[in-house]
Kinemage of the C-alpha trace (Angstrom):
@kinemage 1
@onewidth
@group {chain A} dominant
@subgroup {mainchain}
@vectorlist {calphas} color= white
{ca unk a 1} P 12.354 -41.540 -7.907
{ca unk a 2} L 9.346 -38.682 -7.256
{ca unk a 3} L 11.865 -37.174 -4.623
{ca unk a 4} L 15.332 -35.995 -5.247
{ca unk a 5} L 17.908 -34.947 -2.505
{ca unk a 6} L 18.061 -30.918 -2.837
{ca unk a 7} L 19.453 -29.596 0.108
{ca unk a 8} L 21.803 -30.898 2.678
{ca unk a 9} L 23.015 -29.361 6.143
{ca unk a 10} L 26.673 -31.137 7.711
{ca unk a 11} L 28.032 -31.017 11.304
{ca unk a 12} L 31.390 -31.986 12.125
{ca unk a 13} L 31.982 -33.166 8.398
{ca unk a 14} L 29.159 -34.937 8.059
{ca unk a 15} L 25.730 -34.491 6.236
{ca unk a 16} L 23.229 -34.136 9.568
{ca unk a 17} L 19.704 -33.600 7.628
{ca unk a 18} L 18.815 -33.722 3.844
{ca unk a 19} L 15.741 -32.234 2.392
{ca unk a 20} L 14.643 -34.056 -0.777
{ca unk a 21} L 11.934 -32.692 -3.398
{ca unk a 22} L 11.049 -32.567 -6.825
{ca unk a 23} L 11.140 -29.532 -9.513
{ca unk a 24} L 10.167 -28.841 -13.168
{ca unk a 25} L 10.995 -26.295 -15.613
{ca unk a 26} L 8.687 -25.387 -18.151
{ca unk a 27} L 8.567 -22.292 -20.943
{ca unk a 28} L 4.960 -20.741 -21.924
{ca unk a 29} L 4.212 -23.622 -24.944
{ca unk a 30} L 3.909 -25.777 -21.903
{ca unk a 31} L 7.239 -27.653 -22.420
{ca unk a 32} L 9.541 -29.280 -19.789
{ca unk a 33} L 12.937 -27.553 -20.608
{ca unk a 34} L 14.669 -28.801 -17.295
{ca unk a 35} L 13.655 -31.084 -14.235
{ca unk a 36} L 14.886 -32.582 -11.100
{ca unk a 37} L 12.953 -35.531 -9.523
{ca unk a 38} L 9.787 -36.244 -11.029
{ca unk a 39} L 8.431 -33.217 -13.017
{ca unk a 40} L 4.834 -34.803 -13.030
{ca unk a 41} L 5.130 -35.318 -9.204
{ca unk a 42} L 0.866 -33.877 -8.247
{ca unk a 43} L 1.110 -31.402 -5.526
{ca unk a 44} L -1.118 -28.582 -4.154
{ca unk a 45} L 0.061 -25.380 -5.494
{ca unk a 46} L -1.418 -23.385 -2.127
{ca unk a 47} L -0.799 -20.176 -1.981
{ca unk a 48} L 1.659 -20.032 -5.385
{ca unk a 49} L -2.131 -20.453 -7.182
{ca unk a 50} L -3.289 -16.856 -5.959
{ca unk a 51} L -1.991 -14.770 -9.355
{ca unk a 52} L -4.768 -17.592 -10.898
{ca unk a 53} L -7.565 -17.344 -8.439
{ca unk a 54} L -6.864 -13.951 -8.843
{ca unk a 55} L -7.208 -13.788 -13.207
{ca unk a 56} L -11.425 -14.212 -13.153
{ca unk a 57} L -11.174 -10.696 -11.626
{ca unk a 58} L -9.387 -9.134 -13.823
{ca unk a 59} L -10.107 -10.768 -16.810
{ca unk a 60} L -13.987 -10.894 -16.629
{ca unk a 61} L -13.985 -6.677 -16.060
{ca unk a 62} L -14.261 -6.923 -12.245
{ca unk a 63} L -11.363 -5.358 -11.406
{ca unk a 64} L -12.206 -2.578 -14.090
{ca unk a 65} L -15.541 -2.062 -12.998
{ca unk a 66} L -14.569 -1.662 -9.325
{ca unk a 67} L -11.503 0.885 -10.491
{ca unk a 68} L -9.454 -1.683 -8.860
{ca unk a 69} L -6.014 -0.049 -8.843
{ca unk a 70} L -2.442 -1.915 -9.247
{ca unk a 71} L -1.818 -2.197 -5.443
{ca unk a 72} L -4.738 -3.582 -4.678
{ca unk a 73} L -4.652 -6.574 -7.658
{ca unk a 74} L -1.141 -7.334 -5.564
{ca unk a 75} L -3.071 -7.614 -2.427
{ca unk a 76} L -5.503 -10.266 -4.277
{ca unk a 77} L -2.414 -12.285 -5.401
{ca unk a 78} L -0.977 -12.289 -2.082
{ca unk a 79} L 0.509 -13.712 1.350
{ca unk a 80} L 0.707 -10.983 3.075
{ca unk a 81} L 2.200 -10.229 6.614
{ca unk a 82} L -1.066 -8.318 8.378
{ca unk a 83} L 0.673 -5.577 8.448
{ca unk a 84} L -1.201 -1.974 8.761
{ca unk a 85} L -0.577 -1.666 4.901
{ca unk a 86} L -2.160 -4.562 4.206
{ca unk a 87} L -4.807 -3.941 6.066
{ca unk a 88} L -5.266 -0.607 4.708
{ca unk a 89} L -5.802 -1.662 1.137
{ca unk a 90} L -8.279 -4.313 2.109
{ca unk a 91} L -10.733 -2.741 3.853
{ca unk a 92} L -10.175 -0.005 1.050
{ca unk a 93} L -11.174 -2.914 -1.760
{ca unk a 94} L -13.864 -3.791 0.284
{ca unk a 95} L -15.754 -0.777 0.721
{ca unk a 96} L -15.237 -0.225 -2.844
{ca unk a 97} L -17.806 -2.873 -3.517
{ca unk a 98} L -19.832 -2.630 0.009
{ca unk a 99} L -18.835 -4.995 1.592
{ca unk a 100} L -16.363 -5.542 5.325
{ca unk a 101} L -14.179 -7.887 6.503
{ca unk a 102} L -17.279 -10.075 8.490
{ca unk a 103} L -17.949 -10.961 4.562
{ca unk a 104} L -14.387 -12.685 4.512
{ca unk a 105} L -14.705 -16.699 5.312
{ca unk a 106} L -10.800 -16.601 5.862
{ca unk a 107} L -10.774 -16.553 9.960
{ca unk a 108} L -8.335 -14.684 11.367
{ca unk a 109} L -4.347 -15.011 12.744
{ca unk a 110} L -1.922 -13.813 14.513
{ca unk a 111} L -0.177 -10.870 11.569
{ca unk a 112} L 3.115 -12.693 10.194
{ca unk a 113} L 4.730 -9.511 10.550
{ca unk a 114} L 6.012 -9.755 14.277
{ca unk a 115} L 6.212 -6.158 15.358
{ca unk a 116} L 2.628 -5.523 14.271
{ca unk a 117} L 1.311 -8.815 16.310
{ca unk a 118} L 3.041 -7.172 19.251
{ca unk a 119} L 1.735 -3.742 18.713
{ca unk a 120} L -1.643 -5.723 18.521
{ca unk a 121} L -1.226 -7.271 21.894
{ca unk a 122} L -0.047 -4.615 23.900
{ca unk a 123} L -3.335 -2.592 22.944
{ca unk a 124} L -5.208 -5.259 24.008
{ca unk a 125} L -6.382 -6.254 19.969
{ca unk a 126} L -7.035 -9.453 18.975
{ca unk a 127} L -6.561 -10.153 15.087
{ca unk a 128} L -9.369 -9.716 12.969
{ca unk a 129} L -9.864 -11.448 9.095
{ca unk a 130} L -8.000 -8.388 7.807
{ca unk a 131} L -5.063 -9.366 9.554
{ca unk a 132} L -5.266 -13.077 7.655
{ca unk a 133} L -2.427 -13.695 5.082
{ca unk a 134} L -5.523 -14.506 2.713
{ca unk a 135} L -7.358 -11.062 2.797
{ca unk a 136} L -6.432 -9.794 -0.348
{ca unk a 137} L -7.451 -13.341 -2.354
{ca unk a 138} L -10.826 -13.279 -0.452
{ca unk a 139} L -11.748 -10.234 -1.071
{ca unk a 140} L -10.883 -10.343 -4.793
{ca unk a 141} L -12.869 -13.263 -4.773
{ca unk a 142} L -15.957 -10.967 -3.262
{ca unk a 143} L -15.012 -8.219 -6.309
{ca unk a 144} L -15.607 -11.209 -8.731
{ca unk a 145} L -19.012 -12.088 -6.973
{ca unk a 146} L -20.450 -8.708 -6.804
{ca unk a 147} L -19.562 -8.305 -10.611
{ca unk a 148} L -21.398 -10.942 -11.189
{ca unk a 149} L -24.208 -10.304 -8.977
{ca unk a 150} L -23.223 -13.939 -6.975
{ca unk a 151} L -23.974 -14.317 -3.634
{ca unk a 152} L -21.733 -13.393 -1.460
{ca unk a 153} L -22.631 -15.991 1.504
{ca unk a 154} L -20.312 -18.914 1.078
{ca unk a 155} L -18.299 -17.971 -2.318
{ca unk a 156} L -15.575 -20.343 -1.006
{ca unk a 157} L -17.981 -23.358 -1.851
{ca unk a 158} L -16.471 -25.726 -4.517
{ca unk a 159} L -20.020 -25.550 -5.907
{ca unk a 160} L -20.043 -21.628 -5.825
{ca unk a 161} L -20.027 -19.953 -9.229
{ca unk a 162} L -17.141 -17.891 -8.213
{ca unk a 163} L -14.949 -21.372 -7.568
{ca unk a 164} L -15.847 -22.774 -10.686
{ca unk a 165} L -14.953 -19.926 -12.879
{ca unk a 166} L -11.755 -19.729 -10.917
{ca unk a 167} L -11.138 -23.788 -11.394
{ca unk a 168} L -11.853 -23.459 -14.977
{ca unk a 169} L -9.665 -21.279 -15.402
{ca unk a 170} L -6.875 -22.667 -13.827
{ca unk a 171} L -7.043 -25.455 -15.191
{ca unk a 172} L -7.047 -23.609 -18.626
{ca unk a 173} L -3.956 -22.071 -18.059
{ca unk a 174} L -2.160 -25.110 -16.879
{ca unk a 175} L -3.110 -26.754 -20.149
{ca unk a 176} L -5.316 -29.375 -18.075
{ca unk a 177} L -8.738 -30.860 -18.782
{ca unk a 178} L -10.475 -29.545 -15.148
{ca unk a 179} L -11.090 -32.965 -14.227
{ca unk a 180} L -7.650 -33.119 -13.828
{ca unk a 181} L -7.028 -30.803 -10.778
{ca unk a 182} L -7.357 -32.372 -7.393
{ca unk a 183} L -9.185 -30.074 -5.752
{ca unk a 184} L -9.057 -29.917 -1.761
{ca unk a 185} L -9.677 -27.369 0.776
{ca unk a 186} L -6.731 -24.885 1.774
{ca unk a 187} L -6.112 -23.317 5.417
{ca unk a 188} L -8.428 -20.205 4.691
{ca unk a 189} L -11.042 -22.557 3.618
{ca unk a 190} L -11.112 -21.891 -0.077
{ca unk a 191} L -10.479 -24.874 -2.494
{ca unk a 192} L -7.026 -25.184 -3.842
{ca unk a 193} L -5.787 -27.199 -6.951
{ca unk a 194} L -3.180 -30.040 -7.059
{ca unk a 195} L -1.508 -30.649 -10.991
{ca unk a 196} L 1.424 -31.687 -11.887
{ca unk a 197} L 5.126 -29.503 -11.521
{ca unk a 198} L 5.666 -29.087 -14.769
{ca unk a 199} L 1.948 -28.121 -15.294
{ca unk a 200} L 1.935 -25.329 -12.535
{ca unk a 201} L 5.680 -24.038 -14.118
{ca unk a 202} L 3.940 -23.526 -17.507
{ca unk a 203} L 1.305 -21.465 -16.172
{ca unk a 204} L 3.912 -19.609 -14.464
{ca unk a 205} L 5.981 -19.018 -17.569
{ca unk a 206} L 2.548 -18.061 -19.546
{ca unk a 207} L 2.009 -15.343 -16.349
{ca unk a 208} L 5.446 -13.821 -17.482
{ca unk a 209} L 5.074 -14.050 -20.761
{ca unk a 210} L 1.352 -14.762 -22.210
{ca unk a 211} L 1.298 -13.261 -25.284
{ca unk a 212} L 0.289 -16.696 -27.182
{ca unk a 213} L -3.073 -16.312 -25.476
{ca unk a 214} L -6.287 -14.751 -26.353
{ca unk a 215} L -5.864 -11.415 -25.789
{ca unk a 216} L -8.234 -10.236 -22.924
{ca unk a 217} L -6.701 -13.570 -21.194
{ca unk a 218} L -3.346 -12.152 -21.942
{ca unk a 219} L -3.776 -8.891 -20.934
{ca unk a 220} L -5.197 -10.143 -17.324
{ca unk a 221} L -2.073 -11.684 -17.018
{ca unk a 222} L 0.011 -9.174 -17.771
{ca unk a 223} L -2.122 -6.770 -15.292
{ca unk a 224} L -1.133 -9.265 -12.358
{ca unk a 225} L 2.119 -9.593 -13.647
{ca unk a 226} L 2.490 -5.843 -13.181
{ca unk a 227} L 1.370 -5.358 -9.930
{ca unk a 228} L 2.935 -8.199 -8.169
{ca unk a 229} L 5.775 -7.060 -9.623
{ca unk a 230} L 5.352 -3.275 -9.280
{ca unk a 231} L 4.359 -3.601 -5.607
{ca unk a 232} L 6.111 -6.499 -4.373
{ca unk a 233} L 5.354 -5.306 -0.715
{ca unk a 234} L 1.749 -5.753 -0.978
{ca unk a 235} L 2.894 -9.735 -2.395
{ca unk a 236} L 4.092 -10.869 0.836
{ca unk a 237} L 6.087 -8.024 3.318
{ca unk a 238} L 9.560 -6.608 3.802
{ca unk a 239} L 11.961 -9.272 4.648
{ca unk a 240} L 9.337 -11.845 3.110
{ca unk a 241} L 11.004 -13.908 0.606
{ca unk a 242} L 8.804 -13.333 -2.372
{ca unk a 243} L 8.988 -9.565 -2.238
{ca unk a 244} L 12.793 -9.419 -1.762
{ca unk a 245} L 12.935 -11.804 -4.526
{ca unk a 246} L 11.230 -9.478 -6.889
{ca unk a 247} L 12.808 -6.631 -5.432
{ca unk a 248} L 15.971 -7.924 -6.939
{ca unk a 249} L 14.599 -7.949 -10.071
{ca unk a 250} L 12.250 -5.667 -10.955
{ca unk a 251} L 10.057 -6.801 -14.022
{ca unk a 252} L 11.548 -9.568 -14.325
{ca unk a 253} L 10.307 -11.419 -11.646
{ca unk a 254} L 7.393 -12.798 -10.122
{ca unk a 255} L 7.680 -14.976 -7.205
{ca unk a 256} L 4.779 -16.495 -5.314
{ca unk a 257} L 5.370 -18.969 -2.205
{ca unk a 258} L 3.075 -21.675 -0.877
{ca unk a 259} L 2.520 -23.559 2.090
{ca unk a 260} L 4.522 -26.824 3.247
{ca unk a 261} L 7.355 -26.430 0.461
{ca unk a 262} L 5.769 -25.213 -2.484
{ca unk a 263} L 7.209 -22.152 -4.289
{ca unk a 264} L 6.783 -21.073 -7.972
{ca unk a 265} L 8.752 -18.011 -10.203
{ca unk a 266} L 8.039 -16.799 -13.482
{ca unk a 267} L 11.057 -15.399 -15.104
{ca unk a 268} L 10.386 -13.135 -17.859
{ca unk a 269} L 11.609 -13.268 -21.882
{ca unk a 270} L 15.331 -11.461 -22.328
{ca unk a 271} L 15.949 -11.921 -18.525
{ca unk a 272} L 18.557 -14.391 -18.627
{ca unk a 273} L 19.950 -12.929 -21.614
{ca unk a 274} L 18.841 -11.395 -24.813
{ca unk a 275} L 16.370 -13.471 -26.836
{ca unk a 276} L 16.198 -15.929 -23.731
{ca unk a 277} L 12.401 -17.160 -23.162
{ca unk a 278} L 10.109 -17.070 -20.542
{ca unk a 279} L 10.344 -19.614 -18.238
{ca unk a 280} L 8.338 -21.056 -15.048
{ca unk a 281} L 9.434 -22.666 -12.198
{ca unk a 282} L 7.735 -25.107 -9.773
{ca unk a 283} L 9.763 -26.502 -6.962
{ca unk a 284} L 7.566 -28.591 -4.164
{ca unk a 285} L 10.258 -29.761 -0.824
{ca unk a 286} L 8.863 -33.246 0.415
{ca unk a 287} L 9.359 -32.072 3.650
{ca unk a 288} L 7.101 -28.611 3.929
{ca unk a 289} L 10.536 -27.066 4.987
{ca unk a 290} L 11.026 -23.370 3.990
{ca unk a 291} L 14.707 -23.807 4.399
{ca unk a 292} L 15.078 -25.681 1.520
{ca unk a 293} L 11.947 -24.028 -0.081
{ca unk a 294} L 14.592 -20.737 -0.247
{ca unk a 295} L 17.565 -22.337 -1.223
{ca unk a 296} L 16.659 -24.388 -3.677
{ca unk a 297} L 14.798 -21.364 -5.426
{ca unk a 298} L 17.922 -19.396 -5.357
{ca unk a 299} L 20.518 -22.141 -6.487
{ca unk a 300} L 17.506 -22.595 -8.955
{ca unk a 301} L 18.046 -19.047 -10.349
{ca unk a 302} L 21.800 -19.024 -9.707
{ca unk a 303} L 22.383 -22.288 -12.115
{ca unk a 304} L 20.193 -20.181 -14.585
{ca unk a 305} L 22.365 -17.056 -14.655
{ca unk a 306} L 19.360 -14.879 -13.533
{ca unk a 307} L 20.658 -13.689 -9.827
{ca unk a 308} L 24.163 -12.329 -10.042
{ca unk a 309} L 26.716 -12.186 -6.515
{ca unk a 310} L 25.021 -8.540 -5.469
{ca unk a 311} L 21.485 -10.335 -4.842
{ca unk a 312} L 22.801 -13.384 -3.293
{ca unk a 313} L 24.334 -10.853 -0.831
{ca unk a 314} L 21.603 -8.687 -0.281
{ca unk a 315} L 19.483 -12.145 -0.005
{ca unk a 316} L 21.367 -13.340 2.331
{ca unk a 317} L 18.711 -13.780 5.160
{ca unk a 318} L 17.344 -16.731 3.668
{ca unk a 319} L 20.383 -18.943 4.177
{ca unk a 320} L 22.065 -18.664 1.157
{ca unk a 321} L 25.536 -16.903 1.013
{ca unk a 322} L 29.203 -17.778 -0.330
{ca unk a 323} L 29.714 -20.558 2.480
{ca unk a 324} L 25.833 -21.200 3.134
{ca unk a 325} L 27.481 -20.980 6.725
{ca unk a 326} L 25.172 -22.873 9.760
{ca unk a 327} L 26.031 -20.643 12.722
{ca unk a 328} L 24.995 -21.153 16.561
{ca unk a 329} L 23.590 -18.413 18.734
{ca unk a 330} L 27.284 -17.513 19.250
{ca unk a 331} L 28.011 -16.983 15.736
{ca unk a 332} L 30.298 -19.741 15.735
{ca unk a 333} L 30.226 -22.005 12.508
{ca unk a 334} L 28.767 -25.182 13.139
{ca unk a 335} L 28.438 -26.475 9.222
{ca unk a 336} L 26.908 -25.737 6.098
{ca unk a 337} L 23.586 -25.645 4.165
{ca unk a 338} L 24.322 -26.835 0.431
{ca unk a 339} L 22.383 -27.409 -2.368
{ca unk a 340} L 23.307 -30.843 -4.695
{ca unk a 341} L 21.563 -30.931 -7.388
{ca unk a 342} L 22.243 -29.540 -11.026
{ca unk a 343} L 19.805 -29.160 -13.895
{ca unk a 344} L 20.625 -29.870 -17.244
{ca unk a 345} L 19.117 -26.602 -18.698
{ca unk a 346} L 19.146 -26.366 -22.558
{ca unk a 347} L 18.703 -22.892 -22.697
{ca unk a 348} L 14.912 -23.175 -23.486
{ca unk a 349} L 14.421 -26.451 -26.025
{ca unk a 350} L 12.507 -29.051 -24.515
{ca unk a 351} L 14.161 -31.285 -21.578
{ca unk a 352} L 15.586 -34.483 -23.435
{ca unk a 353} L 12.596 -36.625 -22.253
{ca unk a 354} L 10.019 -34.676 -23.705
């Protein structure tokens, strides 16, 4: 079956709701080490493709030619919360390369970060395409224009130079022929790629560890690699699930979240244990639910040996404790959130069915 249960939630001793999905497990040769559901399940990567929308910057000497610093190459790999911070860096990136946020074809929403969207509202603001969890990728993808002399009217065209480089190159690093990719539009209007799980997890594992690449392509990687992972802030936000994540793990890391139940993690070499490999993860929840999206990523990384009882308590905001207690707005316990699935992980040889 494509789908897989992952996550159920009981009441009264009963299971009330189940979220199913599918997951893959791949290390940087591009091999499926572990899987649940269908590993070749197609499903757009959203937001978890930023870090490779992000690479033509970096790795064509845009970010280098614009001094872009590490901070800001987080911003261009991120979902951020529209917080001042964010905001900061942004307009800071843009001015670098003269350009404002009117050039950004992103729109504009409410800040994910709720205490700024208040601030905003009692002063009367309205949110402007700074404040868009997209920014930082847009204007990265401006950076990558003006290098190249493009046009900067309507770089989020499939047809646009800019998108084309960046498909290429995707596709490249998933180990894909481009025809491949399904490409379709995301919810900031730029095009965003569809490949299989286990395709996306390799491309993940090869962001934590790409030293079997050519080396300017490797050392992109390992530039984005840094600053996601350096300023896991500018990633997503405190109390946003991909910056926590890293936060736990400094280094070793690198977490990047999409839209309706996609999330992928690079985990780099010696972080499970010495000599272990780099792996990638690609999880997608058939239902688009976040809930699950969390918990399955942590009982993920928990079956793996690369969270230990300290982060599972300090991540406990994301529904995943000793109990996985369901509480009411009384506090009372009302059931439990539990994973049910188990990979078979070999420690890094290929899955039995490859």
């Amino acid at each position: 079956m494509t789908y897989q249960p992952l996550v159920e939630l009981t009441r009264g001793g009963i299971v009330e709701s189940l979220h199913t999905g599918a997951l893959a497990l791949a290390d940087a040769h591009g091999r499926l080490v572990a899987s649940y559901g269908d590993p070749y399940l197609v499903a757009f990567l959203r937001s978890s493709a930023k870090p490779f929308q992000a690479l033509p910057t970096v790795e064509t000497g845009a970010a280098e030619a614009f001094a872009l610093t590490p901070r800001e190459l987080a911003l261009t790999c991120a979902s951020h919360k529209g917080m001042d911070m964010h905001v900061a860096v942004a307009a800071g990136l843009q001015a670098r390369i003269g350009a404002t946020e009117r050039d950004l074809l992103c729109g504009a929403h409410d800040p994910g970060d709720a205490a700024t969207a208040v601030k905003l509202a009692c002063a009367g603001q309205k949110p402007t395409p700074n404040r868009h969890n997209c920014s930082g990728k847009h204007s990265g993808m401006l950076v990558l224009c003006r290098h190249h002399d493009w046009p900067l009217a309507d770089y989020v065209n499939p047809r646009h130079p800019a998108q084309q480089l960046i498909l290429r190159t995707f596709a490249e690093l998933c180990g894909l022929e481009q025809k491949e990719v399904v490409v379709g539009t995301d919810g900031c209007s730029a095009p965003n790629f569809a490949v299989p799980l286990v395709s996306a997890a390799a491309a993940y594992a090869r962001l934590a560890d790409p030293t079997r690449l050519p080396h300017r392509r490797a050392n992109a990687l390992r530039s984005l690699f840094f600053a996601m992972t350096a300023y896991p802030e500018m990633v997503s936000g405190p109390g946003g699930f991909d910056t926590e994540l890293m936060r736990r793990r400094p280094g070793l890391l690198v977490a990047k979240g999409g839209a309706e139940g996609y999330q992928a993690v690079g985990i780099a070499p010696n972080a499970l244990h010495p000599g272990s490999p780099a792996l990638g993860l690609a999880l997608k929840v058939a239902d688009g639910s976040s809930r699950a999206v969390h918990l399955t990523t942590l009982e993920v990384l928990r079956q793996l040996g690369a969270l230990e009882d300290a982060d599972f308590a300090a991540l406990a905001e994301f529904g995943y404790g000793p109990l996985l207690s369901l509480r009411n707005q009384r506090n009372l316990v009302t059931g439990e959130a539990r994973p049910v699935f188990a990979l078979d992980y070999s420690g890094g040889r290929p899955a039995a069915s490859e």
